[in-house]
N, C-alpha and C positions, 0 to 999 in steps of 0.2 A: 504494500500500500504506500502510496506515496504521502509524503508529509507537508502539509499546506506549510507555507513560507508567510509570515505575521510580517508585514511592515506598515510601519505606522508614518503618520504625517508629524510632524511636531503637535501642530493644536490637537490631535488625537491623542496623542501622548498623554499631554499637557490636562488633557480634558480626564484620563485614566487614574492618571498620577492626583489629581484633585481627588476623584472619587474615592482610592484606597487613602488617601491622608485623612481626610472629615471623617470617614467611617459612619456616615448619616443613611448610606443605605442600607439594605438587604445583605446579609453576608455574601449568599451564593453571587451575588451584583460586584461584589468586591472581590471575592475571590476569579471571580472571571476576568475580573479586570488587569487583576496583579497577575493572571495565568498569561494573557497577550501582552504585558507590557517585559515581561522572561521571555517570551517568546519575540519578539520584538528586539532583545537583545539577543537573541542566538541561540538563547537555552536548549537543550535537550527535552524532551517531553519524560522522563524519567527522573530526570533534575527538577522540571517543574514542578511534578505532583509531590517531589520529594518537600520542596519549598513551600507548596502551598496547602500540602495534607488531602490531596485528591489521590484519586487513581489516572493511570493513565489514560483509560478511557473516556474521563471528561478534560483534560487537554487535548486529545483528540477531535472530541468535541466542539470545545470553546473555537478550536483554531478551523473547522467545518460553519462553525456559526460565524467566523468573521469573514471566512470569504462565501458564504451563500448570503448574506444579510447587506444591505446597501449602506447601512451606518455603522460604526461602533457602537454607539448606545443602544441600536438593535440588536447586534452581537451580545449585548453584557447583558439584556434585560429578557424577560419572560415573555412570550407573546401574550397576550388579553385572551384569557379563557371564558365559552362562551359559559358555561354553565347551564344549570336547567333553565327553562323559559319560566317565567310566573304563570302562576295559574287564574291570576288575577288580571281582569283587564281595566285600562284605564278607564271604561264605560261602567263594569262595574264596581269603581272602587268612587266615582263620582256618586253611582246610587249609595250606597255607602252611606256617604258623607250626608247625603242629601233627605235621607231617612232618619238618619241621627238626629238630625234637625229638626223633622217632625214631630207632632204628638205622639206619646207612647200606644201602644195597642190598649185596646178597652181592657183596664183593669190592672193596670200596670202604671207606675209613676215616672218608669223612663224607661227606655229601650233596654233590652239586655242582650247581649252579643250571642245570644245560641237565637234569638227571635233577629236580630240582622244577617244573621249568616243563613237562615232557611230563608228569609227574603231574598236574597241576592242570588243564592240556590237557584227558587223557583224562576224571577225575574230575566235573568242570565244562566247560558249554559253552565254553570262553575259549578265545579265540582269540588265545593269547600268541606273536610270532614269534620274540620277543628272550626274554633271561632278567634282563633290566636290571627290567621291573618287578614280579619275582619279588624283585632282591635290594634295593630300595627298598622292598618288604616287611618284609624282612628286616632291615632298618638302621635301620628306622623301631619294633620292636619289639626291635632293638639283640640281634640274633640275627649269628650269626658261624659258621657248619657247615663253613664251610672253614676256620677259626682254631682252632675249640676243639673238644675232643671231646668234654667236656658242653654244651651250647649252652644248657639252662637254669640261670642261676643269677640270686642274688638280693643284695642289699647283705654279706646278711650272709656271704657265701661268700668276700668278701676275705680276713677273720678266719682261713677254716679254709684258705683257699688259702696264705696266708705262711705254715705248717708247714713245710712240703718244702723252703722257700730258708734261705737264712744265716741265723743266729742275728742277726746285725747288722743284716741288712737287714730283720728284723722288727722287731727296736726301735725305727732306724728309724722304721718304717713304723706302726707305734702312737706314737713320740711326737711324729709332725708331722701324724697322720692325714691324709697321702696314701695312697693307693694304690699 
């Protein structure tokens, strides 16, 4: 097998040499860095892994990923893995939201997330088993149907919300502007 040949431009280097000094990234991101900038000087691939704690199978590697890859930063980094897809779609995670907001069901004081998830269920093909990623919906648009009984409000609803409590504790509360 032949042995891909690392040469580097200076600002490659320069841009390598940054990344293993900060030590700010991912290790495997540093250790591929510090694998092509030995390789770059002449290193042996035996020498390398001995230096950097790999085997020689990922300097074989790294130096395959520098020349199939168009950048060095492609070379040192992980491609974006797609992962599973959601099973949630953005139409039904609006109903969602847009439910929470409503009246609770006859006899009920506010939604409860096993009655939004058989909604969205029926509503939408979604095939939700749990009500967990109903309420990561919900926490994520900072929605709360089991805490509040208006569930929509906005900054300024602090303001009218301190009415109802102590006279102290609104002062308080406007002259350190917390909440």
């Amino acid at each position: 097998m032949k042995k891909i040949v690392v040469s580097l431009s200076p600002v490659e280097r320069q841009y390598l040499t940054s990344i293993t000094k900060k030590g700010t990234n991912q290790a495997r991101v540093i250790t591929r860095a510090r694998i092509l900038l030995l390789a770059d000087d002449g290193a042996e691939d035996p020498d390398i892994a001995d230096q950097t704690g790999v085997c020689e199978w990922t300097v074989r590697q790294v130096r395959k990923r520098y020349h199939d890859r168009a950048t060095v930063e492609q070379a040192i980094t992980d491609a974006p893995r797609p992962g599973k897809p959601g099973k949630m779609t953005p139409e039904a995670e609006a109903f969602i939201v847009a439910t929470a907001c409503t009246p609770p069901p006859h006899g009920h004081d506010h939604w409860f997330l096993e009655d939004l998830r058989e909604a969205v269920n029926e509503a939408y093909a979604v095939a939700l088993k749990s009500p967990t990623a109903v309420r990561a919906v919900l926490i994520r648009n900072r929605l709360k149907p089991w805490r509040e009984k208006n569930v929509v409000s906005t900054p300024g609803d602090a303001a009218v919300s301190g009415a109802d409590e102590r006279p102290d504790h609104a002062v308080h509360r406007a002259a350190t502007g917390r909440p």
